[in-house]
ZAMARGU-4260 file (C-alpha; in steps of 0.2 Angstrom, whole numbers, plus 5000, padded with zeros to 4 digits):
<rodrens>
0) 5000/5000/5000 | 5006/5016/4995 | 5003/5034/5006 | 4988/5038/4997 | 4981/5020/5001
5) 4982/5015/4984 | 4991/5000/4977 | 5006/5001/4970 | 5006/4990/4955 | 4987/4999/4950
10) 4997/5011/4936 | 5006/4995/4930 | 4989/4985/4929 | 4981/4997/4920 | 4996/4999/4908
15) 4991/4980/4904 | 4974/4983/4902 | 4966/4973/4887 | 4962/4984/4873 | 4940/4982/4871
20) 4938/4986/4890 | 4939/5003/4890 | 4923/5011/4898 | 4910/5004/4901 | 4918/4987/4900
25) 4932/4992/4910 | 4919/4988/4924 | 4906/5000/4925 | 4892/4994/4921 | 4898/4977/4910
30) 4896/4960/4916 | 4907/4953/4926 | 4908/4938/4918 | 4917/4947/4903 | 4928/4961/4914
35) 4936/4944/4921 | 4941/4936/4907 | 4950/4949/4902 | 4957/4953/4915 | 4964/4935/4920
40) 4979/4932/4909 | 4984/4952/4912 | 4986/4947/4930 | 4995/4929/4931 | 5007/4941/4917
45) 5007/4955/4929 | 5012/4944/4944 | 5024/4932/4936 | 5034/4946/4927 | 5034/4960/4941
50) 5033/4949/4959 | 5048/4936/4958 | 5041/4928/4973 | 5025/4921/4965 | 5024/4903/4958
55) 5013/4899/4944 | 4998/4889/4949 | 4996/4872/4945 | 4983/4868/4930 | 4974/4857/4929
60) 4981/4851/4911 | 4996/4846/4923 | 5002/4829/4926 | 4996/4822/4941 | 5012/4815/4952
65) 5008/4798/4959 | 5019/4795/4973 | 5018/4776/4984 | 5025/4777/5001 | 5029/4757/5010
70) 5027/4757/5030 | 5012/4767/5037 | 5024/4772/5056 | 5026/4790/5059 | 5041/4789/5044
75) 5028/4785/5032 | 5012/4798/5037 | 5024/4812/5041 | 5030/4810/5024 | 5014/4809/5017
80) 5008/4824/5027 | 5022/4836/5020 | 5019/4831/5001 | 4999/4831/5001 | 5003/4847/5013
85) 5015/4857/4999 | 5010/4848/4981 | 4991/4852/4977 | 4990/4838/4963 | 5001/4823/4970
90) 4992/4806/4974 | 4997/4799/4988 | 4997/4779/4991 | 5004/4769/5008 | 5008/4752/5010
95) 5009/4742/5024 | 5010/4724/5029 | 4998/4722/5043 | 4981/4725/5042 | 4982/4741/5055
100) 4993/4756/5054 | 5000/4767/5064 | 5017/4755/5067 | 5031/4760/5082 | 5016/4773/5086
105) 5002/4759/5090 | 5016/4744/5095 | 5029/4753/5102 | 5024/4767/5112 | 5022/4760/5131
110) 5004/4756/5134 | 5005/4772/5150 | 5010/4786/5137 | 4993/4788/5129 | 4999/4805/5127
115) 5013/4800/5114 | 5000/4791/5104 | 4988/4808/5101 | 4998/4809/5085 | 4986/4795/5077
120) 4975/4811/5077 | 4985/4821/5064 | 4991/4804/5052 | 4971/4800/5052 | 4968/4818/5045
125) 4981/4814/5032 | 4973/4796/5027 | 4956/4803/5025 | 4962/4816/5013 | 4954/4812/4997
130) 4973/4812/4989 | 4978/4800/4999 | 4977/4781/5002 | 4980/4769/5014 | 4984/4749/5008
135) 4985/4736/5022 | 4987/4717/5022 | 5001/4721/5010 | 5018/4715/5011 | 5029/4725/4998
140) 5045/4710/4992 | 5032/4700/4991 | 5016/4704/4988 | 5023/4717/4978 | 5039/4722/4972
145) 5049/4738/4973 | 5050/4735/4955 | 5033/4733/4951 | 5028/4749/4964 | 5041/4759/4953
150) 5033/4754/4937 | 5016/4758/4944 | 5022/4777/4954 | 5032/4792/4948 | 5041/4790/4964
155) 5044/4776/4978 | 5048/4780/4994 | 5054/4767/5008 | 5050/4770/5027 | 5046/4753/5032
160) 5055/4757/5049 | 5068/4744/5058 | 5060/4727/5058 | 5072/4719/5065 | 5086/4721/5082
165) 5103/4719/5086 | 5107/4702/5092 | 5121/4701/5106 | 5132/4688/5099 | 5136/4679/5115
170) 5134/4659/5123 | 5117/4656/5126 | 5107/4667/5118 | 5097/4657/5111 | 5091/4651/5128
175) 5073/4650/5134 | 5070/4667/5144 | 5081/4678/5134 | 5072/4689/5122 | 5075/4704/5113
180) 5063/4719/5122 | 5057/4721/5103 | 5048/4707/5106 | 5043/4710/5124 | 5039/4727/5120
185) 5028/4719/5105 | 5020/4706/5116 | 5013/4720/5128 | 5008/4730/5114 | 4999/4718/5104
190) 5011/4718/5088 | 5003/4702/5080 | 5020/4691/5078 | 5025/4694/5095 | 5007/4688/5103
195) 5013/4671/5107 | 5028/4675/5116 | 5024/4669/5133 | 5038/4675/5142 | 5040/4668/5159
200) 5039/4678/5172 | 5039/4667/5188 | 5059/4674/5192 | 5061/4687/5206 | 5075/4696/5194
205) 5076/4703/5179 | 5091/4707/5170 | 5088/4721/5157 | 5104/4724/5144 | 5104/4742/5139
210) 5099/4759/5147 | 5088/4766/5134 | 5074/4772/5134 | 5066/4756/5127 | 5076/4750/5142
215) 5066/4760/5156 | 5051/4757/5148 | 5049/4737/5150 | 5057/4740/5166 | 5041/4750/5171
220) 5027/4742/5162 | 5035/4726/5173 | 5034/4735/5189 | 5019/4746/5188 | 5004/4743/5200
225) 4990/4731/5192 | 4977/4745/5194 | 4986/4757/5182 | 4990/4745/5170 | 4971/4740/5170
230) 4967/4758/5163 | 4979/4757/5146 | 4979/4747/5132 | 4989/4734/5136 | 4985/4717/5129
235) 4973/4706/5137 | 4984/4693/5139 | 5001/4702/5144 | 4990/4710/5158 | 4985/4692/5164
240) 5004/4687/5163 | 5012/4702/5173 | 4995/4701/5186 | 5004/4683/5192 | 5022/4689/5188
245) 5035/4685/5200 | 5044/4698/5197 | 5054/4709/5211 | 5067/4719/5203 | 5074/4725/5188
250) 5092/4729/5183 | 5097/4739/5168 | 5115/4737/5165 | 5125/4748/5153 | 5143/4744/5147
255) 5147/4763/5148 | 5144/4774/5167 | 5130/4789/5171 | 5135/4801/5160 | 5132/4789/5143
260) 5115/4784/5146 | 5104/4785/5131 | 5089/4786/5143 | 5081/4804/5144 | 5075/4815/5159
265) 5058/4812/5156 | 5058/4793/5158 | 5067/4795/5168 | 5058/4804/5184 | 5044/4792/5180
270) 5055/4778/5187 | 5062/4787/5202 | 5041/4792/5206 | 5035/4775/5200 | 5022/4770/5216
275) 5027/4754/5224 | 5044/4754/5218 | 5062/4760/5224 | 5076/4763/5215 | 5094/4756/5220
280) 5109/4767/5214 | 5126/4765/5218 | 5134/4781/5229 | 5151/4776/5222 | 5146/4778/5204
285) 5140/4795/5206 | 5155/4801/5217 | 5163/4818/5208 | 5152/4820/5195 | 5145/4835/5198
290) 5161/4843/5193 | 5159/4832/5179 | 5146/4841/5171 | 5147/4857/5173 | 5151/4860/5156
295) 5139/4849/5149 | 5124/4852/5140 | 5110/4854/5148 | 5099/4840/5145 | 5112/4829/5149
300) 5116/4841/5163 | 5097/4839/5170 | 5099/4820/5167 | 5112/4818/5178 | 5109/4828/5192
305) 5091/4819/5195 | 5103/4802/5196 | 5116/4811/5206 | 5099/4816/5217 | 5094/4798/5220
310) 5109/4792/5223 | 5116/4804/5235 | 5102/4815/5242 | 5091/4812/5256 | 5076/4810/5245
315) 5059/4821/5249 | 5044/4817/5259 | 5033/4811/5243 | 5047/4799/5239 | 5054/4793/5256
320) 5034/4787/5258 | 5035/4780/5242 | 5052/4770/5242 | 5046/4765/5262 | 5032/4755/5257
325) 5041/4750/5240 | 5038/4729/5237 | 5048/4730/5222 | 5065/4741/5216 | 5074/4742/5201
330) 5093/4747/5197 | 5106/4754/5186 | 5124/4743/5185 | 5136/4753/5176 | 5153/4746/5167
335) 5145/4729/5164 | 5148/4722/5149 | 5140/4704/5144 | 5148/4687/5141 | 5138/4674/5141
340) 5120/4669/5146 | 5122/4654/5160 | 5112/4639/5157 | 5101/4628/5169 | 5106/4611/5173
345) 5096/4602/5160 | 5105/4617/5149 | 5084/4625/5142 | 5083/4640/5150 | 5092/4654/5155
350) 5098/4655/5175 | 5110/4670/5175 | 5121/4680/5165 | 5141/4682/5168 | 5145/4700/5163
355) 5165/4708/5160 | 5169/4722/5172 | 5173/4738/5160 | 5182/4755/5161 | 5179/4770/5152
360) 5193/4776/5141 | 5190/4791/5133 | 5178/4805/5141 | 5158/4810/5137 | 5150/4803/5125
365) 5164/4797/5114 | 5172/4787/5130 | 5173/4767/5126 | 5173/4753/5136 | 5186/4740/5140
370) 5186/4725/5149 | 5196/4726/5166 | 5199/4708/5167 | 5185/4706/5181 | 5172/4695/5179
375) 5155/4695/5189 | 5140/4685/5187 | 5121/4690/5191 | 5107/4677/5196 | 5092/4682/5184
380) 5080/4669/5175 | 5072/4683/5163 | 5084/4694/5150 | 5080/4705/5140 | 5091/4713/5126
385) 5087/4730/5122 | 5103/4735/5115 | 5096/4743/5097 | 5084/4741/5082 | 5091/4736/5066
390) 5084/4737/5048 | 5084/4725/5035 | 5086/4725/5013 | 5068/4725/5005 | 5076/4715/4991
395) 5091/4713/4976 | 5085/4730/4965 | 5087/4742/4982 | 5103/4746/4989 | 5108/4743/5008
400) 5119/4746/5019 | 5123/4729/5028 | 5136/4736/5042 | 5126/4753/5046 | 5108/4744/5041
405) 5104/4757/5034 | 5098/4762/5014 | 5113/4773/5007 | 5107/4789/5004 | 5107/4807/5001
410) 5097/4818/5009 | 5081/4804/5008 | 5086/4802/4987 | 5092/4783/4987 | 5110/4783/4979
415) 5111/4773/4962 | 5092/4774/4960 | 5082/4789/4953 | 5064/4791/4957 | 5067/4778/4974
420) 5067/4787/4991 | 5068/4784/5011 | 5064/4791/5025 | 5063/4785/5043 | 5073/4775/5052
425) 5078/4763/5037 | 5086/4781/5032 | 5096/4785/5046 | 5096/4770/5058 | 5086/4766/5075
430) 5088/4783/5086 | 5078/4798/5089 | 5059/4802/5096 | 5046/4804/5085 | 5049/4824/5083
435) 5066/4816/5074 | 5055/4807/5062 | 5045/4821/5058 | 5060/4832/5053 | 5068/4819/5044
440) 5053/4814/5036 | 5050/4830/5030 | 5066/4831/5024 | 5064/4817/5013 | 5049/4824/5005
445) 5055/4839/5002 | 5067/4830/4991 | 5054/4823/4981 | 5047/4840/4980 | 5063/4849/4974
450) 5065/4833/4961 | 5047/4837/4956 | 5052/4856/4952 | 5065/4851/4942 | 5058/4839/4930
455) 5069/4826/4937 | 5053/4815/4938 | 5044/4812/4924 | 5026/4816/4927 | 5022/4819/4910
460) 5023/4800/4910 | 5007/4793/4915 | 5010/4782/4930 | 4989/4773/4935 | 4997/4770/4953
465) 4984/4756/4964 | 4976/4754/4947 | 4990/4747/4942 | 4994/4736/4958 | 4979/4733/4963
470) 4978/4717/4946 | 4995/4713/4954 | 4990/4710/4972 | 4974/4703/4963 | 4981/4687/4953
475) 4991/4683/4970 | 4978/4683/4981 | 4981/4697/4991 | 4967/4707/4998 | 4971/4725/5003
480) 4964/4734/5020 | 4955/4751/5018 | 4957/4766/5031 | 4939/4763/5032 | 4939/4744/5036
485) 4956/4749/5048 | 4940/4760/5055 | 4930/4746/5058 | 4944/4736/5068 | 4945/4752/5076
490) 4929/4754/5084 | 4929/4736/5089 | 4945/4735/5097 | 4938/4752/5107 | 4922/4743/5111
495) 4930/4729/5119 | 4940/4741/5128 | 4925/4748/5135 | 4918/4732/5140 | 4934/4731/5153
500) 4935/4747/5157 | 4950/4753/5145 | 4953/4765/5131 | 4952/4748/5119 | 4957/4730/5117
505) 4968/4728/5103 | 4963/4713/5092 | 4981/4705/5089 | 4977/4691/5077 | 4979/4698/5057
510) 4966/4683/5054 | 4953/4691/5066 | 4956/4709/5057 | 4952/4702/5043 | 4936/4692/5047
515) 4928/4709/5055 | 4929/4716/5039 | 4921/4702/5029 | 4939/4697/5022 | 4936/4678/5030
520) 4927/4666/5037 | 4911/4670/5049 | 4916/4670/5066 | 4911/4677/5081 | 4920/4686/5094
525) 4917/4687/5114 | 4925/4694/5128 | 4919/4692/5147 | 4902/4683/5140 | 4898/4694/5130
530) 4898/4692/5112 | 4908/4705/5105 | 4904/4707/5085 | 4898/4693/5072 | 4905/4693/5054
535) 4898/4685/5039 | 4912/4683/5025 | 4910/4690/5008 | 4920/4689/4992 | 4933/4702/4990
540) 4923/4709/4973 | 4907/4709/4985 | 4912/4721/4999 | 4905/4737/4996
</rodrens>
């Protein structure tokens, strides 16, 4: 706006005006219709030649980008979020292998942070966007094929997450009562090919390796009071375990000391208040550390002083009331580092663990540990590994990086294949919260964005996306899941949660998915007595 109010460019649009609109045209009195389409082309030449920060609208003549995305976890949605958010035209397909989505977000997030989980809210927006599609039951490598989806879409982009964890590489891991806390935490949280899983709790001690945050989670859930367990969405079953578990203490042992934990504040601080529970740190491990981090930053500052707190402090009223009455404790072991898993006599099932004493060389978080010589052994008849995720190759025609376990890459573009992309953990490896997925995942679809820009994808190739897949999926027999039927499961998994007094009951058979939305056999469902839901079975070409 100029002094006078008046705008600026006004002497230059009316330099541009088209010659036959003078007068009464010109919008006095002449139909609108016909000042307009005059006036149209003046403006978009107007505005492209004199404002250099005005993009061109999209026609409609314009290709339209179809763009299939495999793994429907916060890597996957956050992806689809940011290219449905900043591309008007582009379709937006996502695969996944089980019937439900959601992925780390429904079968990862402990049952008592339903807070975490809120972000279902904002991927459910982007699935029902009428660009976007969702295509469960699907497992891409063999349903499908990278190759196939790249025929089908103008651009693939992997974020099918880390399916996979780190294995320790010691005698008897293979041991009954040895698991990896990806499977405990799968059990508990009603991942499908962790529901048989069974662990046995009947041993006073558990022995967790690793101090993440993973870590302090199956320490908690295994600790928590029954009645606050009852109100999350836990399993069915895995409350029934833990409700006759045996189990008194936990350790968390870490092959590095305080200041390397991977464990954050906030986790943390729900251990040291976790009601019926104590914590047992060591005084000695804590001794001159608060010189130590004086110049550290300040959430690892933070971190340590609240351990430094419970380990040398007198704690407060709330928490001295707490620990007094405390039937159960857990611990941190520092410098350990393990060896070998101990067998029982009959040589089944895991009785203890003999662990390598270590010192730090080095400082912060670069400091290593070395064994010392020292040995020590730990009674335990439940261990559990939670030393890292890992992710694994989709198949021959898509790179991967074995040692990092990770798909090379730049910036989310797959190196060596145009038009393929990644995003999520399968792009980075297994750390970071979900805001680090977001950012990275956004990143990733920038790329696609900027590769859009450039014509470095060819739209003006016709690409008939699902149309296309859909025949495939069809001659092997698969039958995709709709959002909407994931809906269905939705409201029944909620239903039976209502029934025993829980946000929902998660259904964790695929087969029992299916057969609620008419994609099998009739069967009927009950919990408590009460019969739950009844589903006939129809054809896949009958479903409406």
């Amino acid at each position: 706006m100029g002094a006078s109010g008046g705008w600026r460019g006004a002497s230059a649009l009316r330099c541009l005006r088209p010659a036959g609109l003078a007068g009464r045209a010109w919008g006095h009195g002449a139909p609108w219709g016909w000042a307009w389409v005059g006036w149209i082309p003046c403006l978009l030449t107007f505005l492209l030649v004199s404002c250099p920060g005005f993009k061109r609208p999209l026609s409609t003549s314009e290709r339209v980008p179809r763009i299939c995305i495999v793994g429907s976890g916060p890597a996957g949605f956050y992806t689809a979020q940011h290219l449905l958010k900043h591309h008007k035209l582009a379709r937006v397909d996502i695969y996944e292998k089980l019937p439900v989505p959601f992925g780390l977000v429904r079968f990862g997030v402990a049952p008592d942070h339903p807070e975490v989980k809120n972000v279902i809210n904002t991927f459910t927006q982007t699935a029902q966007s009428d660009r976007c599609s969702y295509y469960g039951n699907v497992t891409v490598g063999k349903d499908v094929t990278v190759e196939e989806l790249q025929q089908a879409y103008h651009a693939v982009v992997l974020s099918y997450g880390a399916e996979d964890n780190r294995i320790l590489g010691i005698p008897g891991e293979n041991l009954s009562g040895v698991y990896s806390a990806r499977a405990f935490v799968g059990w508990y949280n009603g991942l499908p090919e962790n529901r048989d899983l069974k662990p046995d709790l009947s041993s006073k001690t558990v022995l967790v390796l690793g101090q993440g945050n993973v870590a302090l989670d199956v320490a908690r859930i295994l600790l928590t009071p029954l009645d606050l367990l009852r109100k999350t969405d836990i399993t069915e079953g895995s409350l029934a375990a833990i409700a006759s578990s045996k189990v008194k203490r936990v350790w968390l042992v870490g092959r590095r000391g305080p200041l390397q934990v991977a464990f954050t504040i906030k986790e943390l601080r729900e251990m040291v208040n976790l009601p019926g529970a104590r914590p047992i740190l060591d005084p000695a491990d804590f001794a001159g550390l608060r010189d130590a981090i004086k110049d550290v930053p300040r959430p690892r500052k933070r971190l340590t002083e609240l351990m430094i707190k419970t380990a040398l402090e007198k704690p407060g009223e709330k928490e001295a009331k707490i620990w007094a009455s405390a039937t159960r404790e857990w611990g941190l072991k520092f410098l350990r580092s393990p060896l070998e898993i101990l067998p029982t006599a009959d040589g089944k099932r895991a009785r203890g663990i003999r662990m390598a004493v270590t010192r730090l060389e080095g400082s912060g978080e670069s400091a290593t540990a070395v064994p010392t010589g020292e040995v020590e052994e730990l009674e335990c008849g439940l261990i559990l590994s939670s030393i890292g995720y890992r992710s694994l190759p989709l198949g021959s025609s898509v790179p991967f990086d074995r040692k990092h376990g990770i798909i090379p890459n730049h910036l989310g573009r797959v190196q060596g294949v145009p038009g393929l992309y990644c995003s999520g953990w399968v792009k980075r490896g297994p750390t970071g919260v979900i805001i680090t997925t977001m950012n990275d995942s956004f990143d990733t679809a920038q790329s696609v964005l900027e590769d859009l820009q450039a014509g470095m994808l060819n739209v003006s190739n016709t690409k008939e996306g699902f149309e296309s897949v859909r025949s495939i999926l069809q001659s092997r027999g698969v039958h995709p899941v709709s959002f909407s039927d994931w809906e269905k499961i939705d409201a029944a998994e909620v239903a039976r949660g209502q029934l025993a007094g829980k946000p929902r009951e998660k259904i964790v058979d695929p087969q029992e998915m299916l057969q609620l939305i008419g994609l099998a056999p009739f069967h009927s469902v009950s919990l408590k007595g009460k019969t739950l839901y009844s589903v006939l079975f129809f054809k896949p070409n009958e479903r409406k």
